[in-house]
N, C-alpha and C positions, 0 to 999 in steps of 0.2 A: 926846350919848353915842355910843359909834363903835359901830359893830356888828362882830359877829367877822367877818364877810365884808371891812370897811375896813380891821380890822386886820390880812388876811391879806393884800388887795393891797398894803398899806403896806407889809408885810416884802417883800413880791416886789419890791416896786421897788426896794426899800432893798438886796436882796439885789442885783441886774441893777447897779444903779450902782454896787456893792462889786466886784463881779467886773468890769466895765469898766476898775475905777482896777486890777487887779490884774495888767492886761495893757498896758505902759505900752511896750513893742517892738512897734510897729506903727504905720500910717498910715493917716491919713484919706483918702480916695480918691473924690472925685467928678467922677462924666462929665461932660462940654463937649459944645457944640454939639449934634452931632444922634443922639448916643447917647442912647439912648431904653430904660431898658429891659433893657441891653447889648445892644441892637439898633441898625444904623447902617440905614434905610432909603435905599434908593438911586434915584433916579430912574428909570421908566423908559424904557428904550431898544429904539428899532425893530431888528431886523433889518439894514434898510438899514445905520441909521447905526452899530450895530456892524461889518459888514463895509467900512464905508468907512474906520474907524480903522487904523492901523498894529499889528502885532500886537508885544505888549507893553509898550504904553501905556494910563497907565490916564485913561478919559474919565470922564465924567458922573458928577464927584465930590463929595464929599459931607464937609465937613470935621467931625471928632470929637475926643474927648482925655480930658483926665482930669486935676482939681488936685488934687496930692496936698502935703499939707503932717500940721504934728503930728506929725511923726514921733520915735520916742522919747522922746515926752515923760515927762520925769522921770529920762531917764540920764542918768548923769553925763559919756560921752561923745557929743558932738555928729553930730549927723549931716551929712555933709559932700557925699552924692550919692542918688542911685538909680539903678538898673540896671534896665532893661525888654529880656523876652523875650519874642518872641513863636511861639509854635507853631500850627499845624494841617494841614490834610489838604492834600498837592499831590502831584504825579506829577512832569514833565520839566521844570517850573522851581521851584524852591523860592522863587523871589517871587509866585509867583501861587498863589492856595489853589481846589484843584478846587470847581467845581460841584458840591455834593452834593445839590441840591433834588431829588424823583421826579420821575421826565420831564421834568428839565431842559433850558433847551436845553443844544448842545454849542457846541464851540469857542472857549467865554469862559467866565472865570474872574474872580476877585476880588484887586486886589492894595490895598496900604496904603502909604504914603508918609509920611515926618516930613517935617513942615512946614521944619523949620526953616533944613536942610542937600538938603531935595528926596532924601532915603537911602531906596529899595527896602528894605520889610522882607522879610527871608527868613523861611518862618515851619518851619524844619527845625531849630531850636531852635541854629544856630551864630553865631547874629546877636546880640548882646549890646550894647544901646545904655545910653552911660554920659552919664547929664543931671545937670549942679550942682543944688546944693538949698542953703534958705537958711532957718534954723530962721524967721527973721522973715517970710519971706512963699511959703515952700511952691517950689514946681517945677510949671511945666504942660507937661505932657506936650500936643504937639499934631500931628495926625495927618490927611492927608486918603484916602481910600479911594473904591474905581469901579470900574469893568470893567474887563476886561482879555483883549483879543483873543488866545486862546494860540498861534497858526498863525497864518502867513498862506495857506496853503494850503486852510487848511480853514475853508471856511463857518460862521458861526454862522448855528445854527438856532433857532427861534423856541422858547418854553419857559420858565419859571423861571431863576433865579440863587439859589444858596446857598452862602456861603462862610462857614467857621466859625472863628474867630481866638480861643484863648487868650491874656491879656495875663497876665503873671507878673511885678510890679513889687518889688522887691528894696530894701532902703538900703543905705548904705556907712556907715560910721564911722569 
């Protein structure tokens, strides 16, 4: 015999799975590699060897992504791409996103890179990357991200690294 507690979780899932099928404009979306969390943890790097880098290349990287497939499942028109934006905080280059950590160090910052074509993302939201999709086996988005020396003139100094990247991934039809 079910007891009214089984039969109340029973409607709730019943309900959860009804409303799932009732939002059929959307995509499945899971991180790669070393997205963790939606956290890319990054190796870290000495002083030295960040001022020994060239400023605005990104080193001691760390590669991430995202498979996203399922998409519109149940429209009657197919989905034929996706479109990925990405934004956050940056100052005098909009490829590289500020240090936001407390008492971070200075003079390095965080940038991201597609794998694919080796494309600097800008992350001042005017960068619009357009990747095919294939209803039969999804699109993988894939991406490697590092430091990134913002000067050469100016020393990085020892301290934290935090950089914060919105990803806004979009379909075509």
């Amino acid at each position: 015999m079910m007891s009214l507690w089984d039969a109340l979780r029973m409607n709730m899932m019943i309900s959860y799975q009804e409303l799932v099928r009732t939002f059929p404009n959307s995509c499945v979306v899971t991180p790669t590699g070393t997205l963790n969390s939606g956290i890319v943890q990054l190796i870290t790097v000495t002083t030295a060897e960040a001022n020994a880098e060239s400023a605005g290349t990104l080193f001691k990287t760390q590669d991430f992504g995202f498979d996203v497939k399922d998409c519109a499942q149940g429209s009657a028109t197919p989905v034929t791409g996706v479109t990925v934006n990405v934004s956050g905080i940056t100052s005098s280059d909009n490829t590289i996103l500020d240090n936001t950590a407390s008492n971070g160090a200075t003079g390095i910052g965080i940038g991201i890179q597609r794998i694919s074509d080796s494309h600097r993302v800008a992350f001042d939201g005017s960068d619009t990357m357009t990747e095919s999709y294939s209803a039969a086996s999804g699109t993988q988005l894939k991406y490697t991200t590092g430091y990134v020396r913002t000067n050469a003139a100016t020393p990085v100094t020892e301290g934290p690294v935090k950089g914060v990247a919105t990803f806004t991934i979009d379909y075509t039809l």
